[in-house]
LUMLOVEX-520046 format. One record per residue (C-alpha): x, y, z; residue in one letter. Coordinates in Angstrom, 1 decimal, always signed. Example, Ala and Ser with C-alpha at 12.3 -4.5 7.8 and 13.67 -1.06 7.14 Angstrom:
# LUMLOVEX-520046
<site c1="+12.3" c2="-4.5" c3="+7.8" type="a"/>
<site c1="+13.7" c2="-1.1" c3="+7.1" type="s"/>
***
This chain:
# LUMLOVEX-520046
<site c1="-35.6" c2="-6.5" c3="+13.0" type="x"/>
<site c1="-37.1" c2="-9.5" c3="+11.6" type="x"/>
<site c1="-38.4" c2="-7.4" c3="+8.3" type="x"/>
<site c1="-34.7" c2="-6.2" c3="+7.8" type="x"/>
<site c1="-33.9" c2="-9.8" c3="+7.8" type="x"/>
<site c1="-36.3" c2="-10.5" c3="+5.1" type="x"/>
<site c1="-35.6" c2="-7.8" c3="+2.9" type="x"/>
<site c1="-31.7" c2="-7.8" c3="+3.1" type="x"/>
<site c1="-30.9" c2="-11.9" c3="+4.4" type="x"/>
<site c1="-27.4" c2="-12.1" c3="+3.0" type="x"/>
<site c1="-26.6" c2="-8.8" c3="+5.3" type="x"/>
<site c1="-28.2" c2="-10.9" c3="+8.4" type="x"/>
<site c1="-25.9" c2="-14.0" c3="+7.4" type="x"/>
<site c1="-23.0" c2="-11.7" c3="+7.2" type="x"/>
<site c1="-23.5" c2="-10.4" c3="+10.8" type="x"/>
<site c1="-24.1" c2="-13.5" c3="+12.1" type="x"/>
<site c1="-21.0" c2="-15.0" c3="+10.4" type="x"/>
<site c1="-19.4" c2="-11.9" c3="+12.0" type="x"/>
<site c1="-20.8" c2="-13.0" c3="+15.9" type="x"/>
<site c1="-19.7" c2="-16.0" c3="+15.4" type="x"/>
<site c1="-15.9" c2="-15.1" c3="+14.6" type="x"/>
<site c1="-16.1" c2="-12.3" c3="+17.6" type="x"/>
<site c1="-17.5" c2="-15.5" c3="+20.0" type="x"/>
<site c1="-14.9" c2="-18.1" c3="+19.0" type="x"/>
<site c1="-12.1" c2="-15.0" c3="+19.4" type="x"/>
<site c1="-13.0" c2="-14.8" c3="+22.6" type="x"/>
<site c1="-13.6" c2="-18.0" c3="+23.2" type="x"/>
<site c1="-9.7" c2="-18.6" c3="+22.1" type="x"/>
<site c1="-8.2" c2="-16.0" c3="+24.1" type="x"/>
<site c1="-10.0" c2="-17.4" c3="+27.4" type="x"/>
<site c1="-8.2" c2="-21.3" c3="+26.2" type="x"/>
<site c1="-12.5" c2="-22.3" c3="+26.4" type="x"/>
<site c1="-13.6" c2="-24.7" c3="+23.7" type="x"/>
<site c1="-17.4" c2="-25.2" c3="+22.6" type="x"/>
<site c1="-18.3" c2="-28.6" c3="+21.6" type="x"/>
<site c1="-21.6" c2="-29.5" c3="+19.8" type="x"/>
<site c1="-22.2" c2="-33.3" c3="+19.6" type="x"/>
<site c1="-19.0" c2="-34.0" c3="+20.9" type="x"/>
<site c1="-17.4" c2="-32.3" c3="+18.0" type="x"/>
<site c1="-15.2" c2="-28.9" c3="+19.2" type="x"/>
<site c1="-17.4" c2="-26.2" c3="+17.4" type="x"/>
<site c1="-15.7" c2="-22.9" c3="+18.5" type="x"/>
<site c1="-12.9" c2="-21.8" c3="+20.9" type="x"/>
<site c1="-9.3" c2="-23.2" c3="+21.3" type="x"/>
<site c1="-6.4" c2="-21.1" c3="+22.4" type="x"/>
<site c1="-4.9" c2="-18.3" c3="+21.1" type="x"/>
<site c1="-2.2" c2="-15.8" c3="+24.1" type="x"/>
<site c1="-3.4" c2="-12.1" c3="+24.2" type="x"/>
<site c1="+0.2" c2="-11.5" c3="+22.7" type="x"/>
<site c1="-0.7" c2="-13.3" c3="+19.7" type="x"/>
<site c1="-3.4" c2="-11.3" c3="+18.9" type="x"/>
<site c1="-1.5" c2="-8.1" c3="+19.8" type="x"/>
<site c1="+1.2" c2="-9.3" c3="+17.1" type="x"/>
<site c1="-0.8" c2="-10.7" c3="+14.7" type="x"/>
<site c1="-2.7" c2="-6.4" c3="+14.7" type="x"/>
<site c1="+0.5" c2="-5.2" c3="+14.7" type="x"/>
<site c1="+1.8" c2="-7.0" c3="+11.9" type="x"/>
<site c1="-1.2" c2="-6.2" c3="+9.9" type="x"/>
<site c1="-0.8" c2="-2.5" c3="+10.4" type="x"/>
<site c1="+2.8" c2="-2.7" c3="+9.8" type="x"/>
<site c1="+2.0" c2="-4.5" c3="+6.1" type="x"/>
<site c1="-1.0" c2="-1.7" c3="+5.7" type="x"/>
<site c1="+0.9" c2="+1.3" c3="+6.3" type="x"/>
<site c1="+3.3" c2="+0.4" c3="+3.0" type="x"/>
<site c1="-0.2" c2="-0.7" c3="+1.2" type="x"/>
<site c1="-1.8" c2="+2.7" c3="+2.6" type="x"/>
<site c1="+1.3" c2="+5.2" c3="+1.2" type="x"/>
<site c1="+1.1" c2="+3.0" c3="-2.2" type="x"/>
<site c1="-2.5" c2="+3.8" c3="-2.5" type="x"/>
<site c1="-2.5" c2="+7.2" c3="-1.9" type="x"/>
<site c1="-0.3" c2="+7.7" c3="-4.5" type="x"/>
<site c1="-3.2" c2="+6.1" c3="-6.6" type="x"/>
<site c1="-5.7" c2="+7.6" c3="-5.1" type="x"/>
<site c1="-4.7" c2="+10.6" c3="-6.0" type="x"/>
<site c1="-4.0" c2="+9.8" c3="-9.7" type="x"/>
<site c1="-7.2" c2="+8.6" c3="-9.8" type="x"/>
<site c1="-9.2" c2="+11.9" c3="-7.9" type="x"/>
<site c1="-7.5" c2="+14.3" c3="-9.8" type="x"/>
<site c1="-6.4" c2="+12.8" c3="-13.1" type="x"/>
<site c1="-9.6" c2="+10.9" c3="-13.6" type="x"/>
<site c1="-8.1" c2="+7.7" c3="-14.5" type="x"/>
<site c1="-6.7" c2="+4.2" c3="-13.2" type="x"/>
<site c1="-2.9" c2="+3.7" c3="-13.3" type="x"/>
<site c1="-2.2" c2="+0.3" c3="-13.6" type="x"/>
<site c1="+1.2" c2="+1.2" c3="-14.3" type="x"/>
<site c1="+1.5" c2="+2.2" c3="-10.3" type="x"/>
<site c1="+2.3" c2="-1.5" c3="-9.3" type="x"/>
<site c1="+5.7" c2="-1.1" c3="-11.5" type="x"/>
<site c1="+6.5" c2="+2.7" c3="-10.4" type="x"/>
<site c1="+6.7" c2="+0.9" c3="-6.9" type="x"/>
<site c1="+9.0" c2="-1.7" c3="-8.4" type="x"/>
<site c1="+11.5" c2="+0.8" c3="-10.2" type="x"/>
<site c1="+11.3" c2="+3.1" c3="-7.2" type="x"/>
<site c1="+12.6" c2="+0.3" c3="-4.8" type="x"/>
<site c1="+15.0" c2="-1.0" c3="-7.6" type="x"/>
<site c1="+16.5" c2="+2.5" c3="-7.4" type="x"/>
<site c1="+16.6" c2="+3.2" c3="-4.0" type="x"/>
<site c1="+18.3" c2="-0.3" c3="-3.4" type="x"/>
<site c1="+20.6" c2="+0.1" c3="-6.2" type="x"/>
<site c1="+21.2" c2="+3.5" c3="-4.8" type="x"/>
<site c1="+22.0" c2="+2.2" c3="-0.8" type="x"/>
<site c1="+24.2" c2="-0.3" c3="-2.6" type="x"/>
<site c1="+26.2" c2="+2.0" c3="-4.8" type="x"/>
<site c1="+27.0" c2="+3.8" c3="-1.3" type="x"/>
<site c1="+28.1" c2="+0.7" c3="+0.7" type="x"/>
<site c1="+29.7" c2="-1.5" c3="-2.0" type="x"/>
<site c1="+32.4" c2="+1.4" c3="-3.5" type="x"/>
<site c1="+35.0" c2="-0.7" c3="-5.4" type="x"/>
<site c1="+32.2" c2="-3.1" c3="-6.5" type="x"/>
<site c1="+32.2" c2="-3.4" c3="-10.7" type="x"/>
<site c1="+29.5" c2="-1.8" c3="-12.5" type="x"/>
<site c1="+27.5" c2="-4.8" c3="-13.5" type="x"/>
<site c1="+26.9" c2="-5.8" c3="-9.6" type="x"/>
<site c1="+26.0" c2="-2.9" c3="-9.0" type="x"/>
<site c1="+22.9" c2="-2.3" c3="-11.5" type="x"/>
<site c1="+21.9" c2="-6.2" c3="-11.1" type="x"/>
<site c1="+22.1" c2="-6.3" c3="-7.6" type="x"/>
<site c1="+23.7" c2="-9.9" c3="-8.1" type="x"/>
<site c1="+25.1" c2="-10.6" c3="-4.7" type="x"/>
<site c1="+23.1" c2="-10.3" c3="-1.3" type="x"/>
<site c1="+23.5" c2="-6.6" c3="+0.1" type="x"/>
<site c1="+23.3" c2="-7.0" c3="+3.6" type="x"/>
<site c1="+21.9" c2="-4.4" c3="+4.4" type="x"/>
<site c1="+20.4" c2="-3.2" c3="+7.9" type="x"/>
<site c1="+19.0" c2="+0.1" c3="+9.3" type="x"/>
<site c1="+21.4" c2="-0.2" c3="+12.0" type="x"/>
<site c1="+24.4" c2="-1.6" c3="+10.5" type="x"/>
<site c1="+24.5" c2="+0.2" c3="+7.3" type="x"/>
<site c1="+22.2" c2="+3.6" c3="+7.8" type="x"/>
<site c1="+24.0" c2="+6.2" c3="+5.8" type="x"/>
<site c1="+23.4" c2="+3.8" c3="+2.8" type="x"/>
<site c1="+19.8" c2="+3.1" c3="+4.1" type="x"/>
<site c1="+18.7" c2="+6.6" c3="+4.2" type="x"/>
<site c1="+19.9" c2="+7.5" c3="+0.9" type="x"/>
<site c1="+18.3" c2="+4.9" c3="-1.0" type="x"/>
<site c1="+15.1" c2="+5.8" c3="+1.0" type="x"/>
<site c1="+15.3" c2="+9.4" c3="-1.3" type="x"/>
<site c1="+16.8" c2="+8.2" c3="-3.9" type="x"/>
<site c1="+13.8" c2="+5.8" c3="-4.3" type="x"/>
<site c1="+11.6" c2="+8.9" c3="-3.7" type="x"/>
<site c1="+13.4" c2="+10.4" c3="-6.5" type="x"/>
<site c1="+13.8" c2="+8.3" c3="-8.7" type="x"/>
<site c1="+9.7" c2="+7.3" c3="-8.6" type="x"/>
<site c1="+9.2" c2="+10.9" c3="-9.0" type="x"/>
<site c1="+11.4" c2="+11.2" c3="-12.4" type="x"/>
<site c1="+9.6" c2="+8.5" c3="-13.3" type="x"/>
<site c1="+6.4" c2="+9.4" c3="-13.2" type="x"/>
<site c1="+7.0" c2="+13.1" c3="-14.6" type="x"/>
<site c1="+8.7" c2="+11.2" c3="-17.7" type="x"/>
<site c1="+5.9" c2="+9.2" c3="-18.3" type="x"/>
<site c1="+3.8" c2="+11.9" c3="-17.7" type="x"/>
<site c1="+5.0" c2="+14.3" c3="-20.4" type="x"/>
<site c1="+5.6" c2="+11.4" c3="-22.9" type="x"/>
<site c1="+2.7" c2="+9.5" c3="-22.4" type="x"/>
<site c1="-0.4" c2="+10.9" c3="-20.2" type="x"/>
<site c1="+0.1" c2="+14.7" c3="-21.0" type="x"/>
<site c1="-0.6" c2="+14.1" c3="-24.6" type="x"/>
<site c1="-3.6" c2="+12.3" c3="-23.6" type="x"/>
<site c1="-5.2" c2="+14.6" c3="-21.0" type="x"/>
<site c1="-8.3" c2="+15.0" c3="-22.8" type="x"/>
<site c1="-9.1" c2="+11.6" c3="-23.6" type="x"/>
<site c1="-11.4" c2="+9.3" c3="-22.0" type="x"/>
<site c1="-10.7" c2="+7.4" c3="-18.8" type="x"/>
<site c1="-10.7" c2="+4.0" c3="-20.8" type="x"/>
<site c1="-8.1" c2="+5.2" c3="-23.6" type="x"/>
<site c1="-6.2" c2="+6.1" c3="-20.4" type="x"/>
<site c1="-6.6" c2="+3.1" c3="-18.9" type="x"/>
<site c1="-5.3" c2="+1.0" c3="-21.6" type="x"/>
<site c1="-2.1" c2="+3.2" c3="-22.2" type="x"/>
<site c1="-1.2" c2="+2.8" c3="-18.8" type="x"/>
<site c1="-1.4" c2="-0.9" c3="-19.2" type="x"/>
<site c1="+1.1" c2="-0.5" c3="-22.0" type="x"/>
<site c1="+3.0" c2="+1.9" c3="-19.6" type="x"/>
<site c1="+3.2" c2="-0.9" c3="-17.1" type="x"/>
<site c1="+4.8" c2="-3.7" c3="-19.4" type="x"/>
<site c1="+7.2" c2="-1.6" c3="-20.8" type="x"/>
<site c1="+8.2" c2="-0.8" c3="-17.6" type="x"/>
<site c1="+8.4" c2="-4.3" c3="-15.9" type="x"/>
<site c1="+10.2" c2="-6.0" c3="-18.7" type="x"/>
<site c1="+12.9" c2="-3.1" c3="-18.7" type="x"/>
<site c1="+13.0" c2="-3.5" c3="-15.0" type="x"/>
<site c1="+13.7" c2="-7.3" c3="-16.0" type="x"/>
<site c1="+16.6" c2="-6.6" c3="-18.1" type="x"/>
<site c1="+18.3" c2="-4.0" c3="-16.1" type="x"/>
<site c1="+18.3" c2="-6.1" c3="-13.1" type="x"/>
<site c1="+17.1" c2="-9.5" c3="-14.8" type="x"/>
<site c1="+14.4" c2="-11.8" c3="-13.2" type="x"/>
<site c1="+15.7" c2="-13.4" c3="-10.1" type="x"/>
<site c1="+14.9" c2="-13.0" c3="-6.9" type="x"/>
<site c1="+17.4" c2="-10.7" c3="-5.0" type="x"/>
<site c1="+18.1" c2="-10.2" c3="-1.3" type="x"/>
<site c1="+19.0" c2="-6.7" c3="-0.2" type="x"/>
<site c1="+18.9" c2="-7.1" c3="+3.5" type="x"/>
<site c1="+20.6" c2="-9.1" c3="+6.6" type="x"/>
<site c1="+19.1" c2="-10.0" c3="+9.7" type="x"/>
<site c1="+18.0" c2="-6.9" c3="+11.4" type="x"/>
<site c1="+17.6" c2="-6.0" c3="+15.3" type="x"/>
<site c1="+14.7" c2="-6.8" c3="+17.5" type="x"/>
<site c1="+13.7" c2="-3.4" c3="+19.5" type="x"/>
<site c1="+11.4" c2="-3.7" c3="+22.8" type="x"/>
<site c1="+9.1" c2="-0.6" c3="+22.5" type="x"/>
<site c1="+7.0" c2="+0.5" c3="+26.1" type="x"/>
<site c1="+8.8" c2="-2.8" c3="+27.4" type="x"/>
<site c1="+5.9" c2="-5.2" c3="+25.6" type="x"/>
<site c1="+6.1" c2="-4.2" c3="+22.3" type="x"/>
<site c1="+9.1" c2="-6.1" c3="+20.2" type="x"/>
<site c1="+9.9" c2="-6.1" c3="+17.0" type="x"/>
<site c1="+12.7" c2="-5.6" c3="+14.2" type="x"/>
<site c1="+14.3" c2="-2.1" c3="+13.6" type="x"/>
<site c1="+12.9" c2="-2.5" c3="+10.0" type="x"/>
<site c1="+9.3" c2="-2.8" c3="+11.1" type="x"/>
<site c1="+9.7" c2="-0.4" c3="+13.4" type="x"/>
<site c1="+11.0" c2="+1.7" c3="+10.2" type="x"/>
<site c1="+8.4" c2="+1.6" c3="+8.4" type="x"/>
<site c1="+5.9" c2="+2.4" c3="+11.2" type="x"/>
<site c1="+7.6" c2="+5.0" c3="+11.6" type="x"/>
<site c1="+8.0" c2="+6.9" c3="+8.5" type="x"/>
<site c1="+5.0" c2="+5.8" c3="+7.0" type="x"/>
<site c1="+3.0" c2="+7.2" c3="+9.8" type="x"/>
<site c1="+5.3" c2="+10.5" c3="+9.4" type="x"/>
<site c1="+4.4" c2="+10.6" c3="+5.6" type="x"/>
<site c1="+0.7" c2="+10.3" c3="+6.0" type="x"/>
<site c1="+0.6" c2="+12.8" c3="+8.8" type="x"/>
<site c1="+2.8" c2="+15.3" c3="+6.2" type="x"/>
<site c1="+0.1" c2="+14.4" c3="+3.5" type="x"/>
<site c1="-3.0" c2="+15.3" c3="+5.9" type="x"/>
<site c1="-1.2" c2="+18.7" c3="+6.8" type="x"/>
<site c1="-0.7" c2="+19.0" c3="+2.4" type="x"/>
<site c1="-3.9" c2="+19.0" c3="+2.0" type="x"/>
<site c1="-5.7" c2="+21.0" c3="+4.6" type="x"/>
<site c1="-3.0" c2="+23.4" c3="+5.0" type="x"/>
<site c1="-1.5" c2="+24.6" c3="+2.2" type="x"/>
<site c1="-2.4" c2="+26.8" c3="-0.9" type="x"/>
<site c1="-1.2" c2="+23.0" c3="-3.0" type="x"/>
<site c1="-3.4" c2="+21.1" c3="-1.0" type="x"/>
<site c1="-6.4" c2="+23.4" c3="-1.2" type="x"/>
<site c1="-5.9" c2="+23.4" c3="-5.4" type="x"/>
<site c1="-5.6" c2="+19.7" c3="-5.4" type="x"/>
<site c1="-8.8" c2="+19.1" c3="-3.3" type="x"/>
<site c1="-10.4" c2="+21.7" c3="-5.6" type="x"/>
<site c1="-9.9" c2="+20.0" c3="-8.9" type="x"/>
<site c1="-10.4" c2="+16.8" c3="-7.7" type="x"/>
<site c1="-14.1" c2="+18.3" c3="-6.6" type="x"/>
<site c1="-14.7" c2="+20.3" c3="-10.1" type="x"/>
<site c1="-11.8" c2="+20.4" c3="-12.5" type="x"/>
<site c1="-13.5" c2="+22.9" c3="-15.1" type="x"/>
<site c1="-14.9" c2="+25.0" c3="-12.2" type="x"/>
<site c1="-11.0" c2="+25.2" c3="-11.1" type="x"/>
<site c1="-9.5" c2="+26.4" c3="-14.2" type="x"/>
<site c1="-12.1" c2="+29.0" c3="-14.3" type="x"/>
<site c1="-11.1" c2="+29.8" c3="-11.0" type="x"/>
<site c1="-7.8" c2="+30.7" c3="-12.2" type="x"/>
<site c1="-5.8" c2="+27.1" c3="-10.7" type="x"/>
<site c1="-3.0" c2="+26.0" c3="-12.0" type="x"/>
<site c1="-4.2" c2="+23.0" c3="-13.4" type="x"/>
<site c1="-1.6" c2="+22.1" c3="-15.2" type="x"/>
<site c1="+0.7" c2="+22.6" c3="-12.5" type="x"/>
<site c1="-1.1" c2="+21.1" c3="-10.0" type="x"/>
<site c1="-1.2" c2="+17.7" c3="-11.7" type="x"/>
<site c1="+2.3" c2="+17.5" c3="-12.0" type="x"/>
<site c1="+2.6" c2="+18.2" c3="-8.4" type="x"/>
<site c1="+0.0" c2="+15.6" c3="-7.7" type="x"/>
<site c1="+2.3" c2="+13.3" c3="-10.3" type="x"/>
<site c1="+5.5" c2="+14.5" c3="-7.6" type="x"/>
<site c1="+3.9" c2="+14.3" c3="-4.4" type="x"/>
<site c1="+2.2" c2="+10.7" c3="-5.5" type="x"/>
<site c1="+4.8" c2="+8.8" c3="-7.4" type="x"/>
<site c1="+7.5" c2="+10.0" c3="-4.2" type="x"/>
<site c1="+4.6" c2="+8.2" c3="-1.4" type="x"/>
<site c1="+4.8" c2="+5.4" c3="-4.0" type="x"/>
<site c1="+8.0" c2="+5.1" c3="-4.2" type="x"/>
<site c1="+8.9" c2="+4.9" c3="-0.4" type="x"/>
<site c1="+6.0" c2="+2.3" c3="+0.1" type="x"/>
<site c1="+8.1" c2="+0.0" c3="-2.6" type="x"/>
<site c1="+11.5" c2="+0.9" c3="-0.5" type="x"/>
<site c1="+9.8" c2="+0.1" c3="+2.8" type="x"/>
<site c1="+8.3" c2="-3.3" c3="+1.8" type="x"/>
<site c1="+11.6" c2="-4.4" c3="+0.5" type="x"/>
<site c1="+12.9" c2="-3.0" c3="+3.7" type="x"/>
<site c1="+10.6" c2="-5.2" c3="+5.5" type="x"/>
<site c1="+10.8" c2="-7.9" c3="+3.5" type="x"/>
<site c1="+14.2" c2="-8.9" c3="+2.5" type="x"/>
<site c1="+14.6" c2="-9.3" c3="-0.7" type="x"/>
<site c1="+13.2" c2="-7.9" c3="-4.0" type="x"/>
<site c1="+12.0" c2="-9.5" c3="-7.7" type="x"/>
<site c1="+11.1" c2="-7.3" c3="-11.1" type="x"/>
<site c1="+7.6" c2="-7.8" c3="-10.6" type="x"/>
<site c1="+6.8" c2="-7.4" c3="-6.9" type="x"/>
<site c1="+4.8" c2="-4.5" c3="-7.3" type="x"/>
<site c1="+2.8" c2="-6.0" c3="-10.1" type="x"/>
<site c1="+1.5" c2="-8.4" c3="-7.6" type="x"/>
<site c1="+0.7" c2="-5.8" c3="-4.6" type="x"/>
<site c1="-1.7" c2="-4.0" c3="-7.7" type="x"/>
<site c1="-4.6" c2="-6.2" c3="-6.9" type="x"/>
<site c1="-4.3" c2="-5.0" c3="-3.1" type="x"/>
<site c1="-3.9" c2="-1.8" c3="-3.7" type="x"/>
<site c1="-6.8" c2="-1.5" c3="-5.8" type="x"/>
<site c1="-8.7" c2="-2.7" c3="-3.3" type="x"/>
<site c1="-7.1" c2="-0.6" c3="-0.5" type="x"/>
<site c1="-8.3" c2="+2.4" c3="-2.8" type="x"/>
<site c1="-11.6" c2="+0.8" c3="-3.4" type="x"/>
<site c1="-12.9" c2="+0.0" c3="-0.1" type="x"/>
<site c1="-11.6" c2="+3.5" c3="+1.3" type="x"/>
<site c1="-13.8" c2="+5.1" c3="-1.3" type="x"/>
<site c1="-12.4" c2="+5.8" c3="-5.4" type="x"/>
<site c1="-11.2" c2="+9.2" c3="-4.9" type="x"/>
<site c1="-10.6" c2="+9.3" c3="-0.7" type="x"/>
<site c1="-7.2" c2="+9.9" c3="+0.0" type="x"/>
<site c1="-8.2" c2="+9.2" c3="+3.9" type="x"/>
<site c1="-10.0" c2="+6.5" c3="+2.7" type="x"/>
<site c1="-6.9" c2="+5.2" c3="+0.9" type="x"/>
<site c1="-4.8" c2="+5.2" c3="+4.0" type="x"/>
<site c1="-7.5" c2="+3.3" c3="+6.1" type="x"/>
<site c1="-8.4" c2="+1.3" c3="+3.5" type="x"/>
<site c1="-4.3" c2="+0.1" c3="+3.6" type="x"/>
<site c1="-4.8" c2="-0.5" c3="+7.2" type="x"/>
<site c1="-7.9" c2="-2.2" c3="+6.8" type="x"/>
<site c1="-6.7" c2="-4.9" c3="+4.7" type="x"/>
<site c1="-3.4" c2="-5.2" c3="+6.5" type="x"/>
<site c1="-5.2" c2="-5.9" c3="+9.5" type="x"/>
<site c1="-7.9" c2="-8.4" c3="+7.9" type="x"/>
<site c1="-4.6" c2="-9.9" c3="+6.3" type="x"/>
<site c1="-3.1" c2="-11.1" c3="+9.1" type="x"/>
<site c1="-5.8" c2="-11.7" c3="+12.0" type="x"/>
<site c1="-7.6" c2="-14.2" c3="+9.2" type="x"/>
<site c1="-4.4" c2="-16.4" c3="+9.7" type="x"/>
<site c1="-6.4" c2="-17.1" c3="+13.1" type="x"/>
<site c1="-8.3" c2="-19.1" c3="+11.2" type="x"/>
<site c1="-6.8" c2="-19.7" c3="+7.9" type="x"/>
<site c1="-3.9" c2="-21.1" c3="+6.2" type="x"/>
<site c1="-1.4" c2="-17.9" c3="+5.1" type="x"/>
<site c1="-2.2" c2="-19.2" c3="+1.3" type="x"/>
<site c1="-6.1" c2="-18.1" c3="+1.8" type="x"/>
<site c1="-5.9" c2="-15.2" c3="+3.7" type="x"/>
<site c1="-6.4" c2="-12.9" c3="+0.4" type="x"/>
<site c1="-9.3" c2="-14.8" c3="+0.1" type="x"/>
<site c1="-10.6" c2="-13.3" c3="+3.7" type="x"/>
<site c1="-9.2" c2="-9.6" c3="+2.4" type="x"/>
<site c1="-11.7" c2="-10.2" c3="-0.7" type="x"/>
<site c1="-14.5" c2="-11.4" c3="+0.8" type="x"/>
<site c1="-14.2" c2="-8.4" c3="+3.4" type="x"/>
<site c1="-14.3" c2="-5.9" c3="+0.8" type="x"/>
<site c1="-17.4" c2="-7.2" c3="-1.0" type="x"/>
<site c1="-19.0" c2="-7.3" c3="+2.1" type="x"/>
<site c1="-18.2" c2="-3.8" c3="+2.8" type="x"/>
<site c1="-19.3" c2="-2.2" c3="-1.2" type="x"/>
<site c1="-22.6" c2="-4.6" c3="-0.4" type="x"/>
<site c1="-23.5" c2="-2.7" c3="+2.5" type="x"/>
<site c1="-21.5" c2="+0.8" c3="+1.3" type="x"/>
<site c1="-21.4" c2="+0.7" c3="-2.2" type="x"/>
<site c1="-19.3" c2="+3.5" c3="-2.0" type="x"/>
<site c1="-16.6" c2="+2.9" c3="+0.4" type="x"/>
<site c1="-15.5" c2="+3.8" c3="+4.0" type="x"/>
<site c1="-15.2" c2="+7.2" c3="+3.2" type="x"/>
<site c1="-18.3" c2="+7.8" c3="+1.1" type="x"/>
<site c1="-16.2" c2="+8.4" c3="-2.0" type="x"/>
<site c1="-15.2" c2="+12.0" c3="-0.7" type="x"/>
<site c1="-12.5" c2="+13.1" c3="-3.1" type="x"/>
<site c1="-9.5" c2="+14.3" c3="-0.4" type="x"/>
<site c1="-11.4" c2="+13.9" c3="+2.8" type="x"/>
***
């Protein structure tokens, strides 16, 4: 033990660091405090019902993450490149499907409301669930056009090319889109939904009918995703030219065909995640999903590059970290704890959670 220490000492200090956080957690939750020199050191107080919300809330934040970065995941397993145009196909699939739910309540409402979204919808999944459900597909949809427009204009042209010229066109692909976004719906801050209703689940668990939403039907789109892959003739092609490409054309796949269903199945998760956060959220700004990218990167990153499993989990894995660090942290540095967790984790396994298994 002590030579392990020698020859890796930043992995010992992490651990440690690590004890020490489990011990003042527990510490907390028993209302014990630790003082060293008459200085509190560790403990305080913190319910059981905290901690239970503060987990649920991060799941409920790394479901949406999870969906978003399987979407990416699988760009990047079976496309071979980085889309950093997915931040904006989550903003213009959640512009769409809110534009969508608003065209269906509003009615009479003039045509420039509708598109700019100028007024505060009101929305609810309760009050107004016709409206909600069809935005939900027409975000789905709408991300899916999307991404098969881009694709034929853009990526198909560039299939051969290397994953850096790829790269840098979806950069381009991602401020054209943002600053259209910008001047279809402009740059302010919109709000899309009112006040929803708290629901008491197994008579502990409370919390709005939004949340509850997205928990939901993001844990009913990542079950329909596992059953994709391992159980259909798609899922089997898709996990086969993520593995070997060449070896699949030869094989007499699709290819073609199976990346634009990859480009369908993807840019539809991606498109619900943007919905659902909005959902969640409240309100919704042209460049929202630009500034979930970095987390979503990450979410694919620490699940493995490639591991569409390790995508999800990787979603939940930050979600989580996101919100138990505000235990001990302001809410402004709690990206910093979702950072520092996933260096730790590529320190120790370089390549992610998942071993950087393409679909598994």
């Amino acid at each position: 033990m002590l030579g392990f220490g020698r020859q890796r000492p930043w992995l010992t200090l992490v651990v440690a660091f690590c004890v020490l956080l489990v011990v003042d957690l527990v510490l907390k939750l028993l209302g014990t405090e630790l003082f060293v020199f008459g200085t509190k050191a560790l403990g305080g107080s913190l319910a059981p019902a905290a901690l239970t919300a503060f987990v649920l809330d991060g799941v409920i934040v790394g479901m949406a993450v999870g969906l978003a970065a399987v979407g990416l995941s699988m760009t990047y397993s079976i496309l071979n490149f980085a889309n950093f145009a997915h931040g904006d196909y989550i903003t213009g699939g959640a512009f769409v499907g809110w534009t969508a739910a608003y065209l269906v309540v509003s009615g009479g409402a003039d045509l420039t409301t509708r598109f700019l979204l100028s007024s505060n919808l009101g929305l609810t999944v309760l009050g107004t669930p016709i409206a909600t459900v069809v935005g939900l597909i027409a975000a789905a949809a709408g991300t899916i056009v999307l991404t098969l427009v881009l694709d034929r204009l853009v990526y198909r042209p560039m299939r051969d090319a290397d994953g850096i010229s790829l790269l840098i066109a979806s950069i381009g692909v991602a401020l054209v889109l943002r600053y259209l976004i910008a001047f279809v719906w402009q740059t302010g801050k919109h709000g899309v939904t009112a006040g929803p209703t708290k629901i008491t689940a197994l008579g502990i668990i409370t919390r709005t009918s939004h949340e509850w939403t997205l928990l939901v039907v993001g844990g009913v789109l990542m079950v329909g995703v596992h059953v994709l892959l391992q159980f259909t003739k798609l899922g089997t092609a898709m996990r086969a030219m993520a593995d070997n490409k060449d070896l699949a054309r030869v094989s007499g796949i699709p290819v073609e065909r199976v990346t634009r269903m990859t480009w369908i199945v993807g840019g539809g998760l991606t498109g619900v995640a943007g919905y659902l956060l909005v959902l969640e959220g409240g309100t919704i700004v042209f460049n929202f999903g630009w500034t979930l990218l970095l987390l979503i990167f990450s979410a694919v990153i620490l699940g493995g590059i490639g591991s569409i499993y390790g995508a999800m989990a990787g979603g939940l894995c930050i979600g989580i970290v996101d919100k138990l660090a505000l235990i001990w942290l302001p809410s402004d540095l709690t990206r910093a704890a979702v950072f520092a967790v996933l260096i730790v984790v590529l320190l120790v396994r370089p390549e992610g959670l998942f071993g950087g298994v393409k679909t598994a």
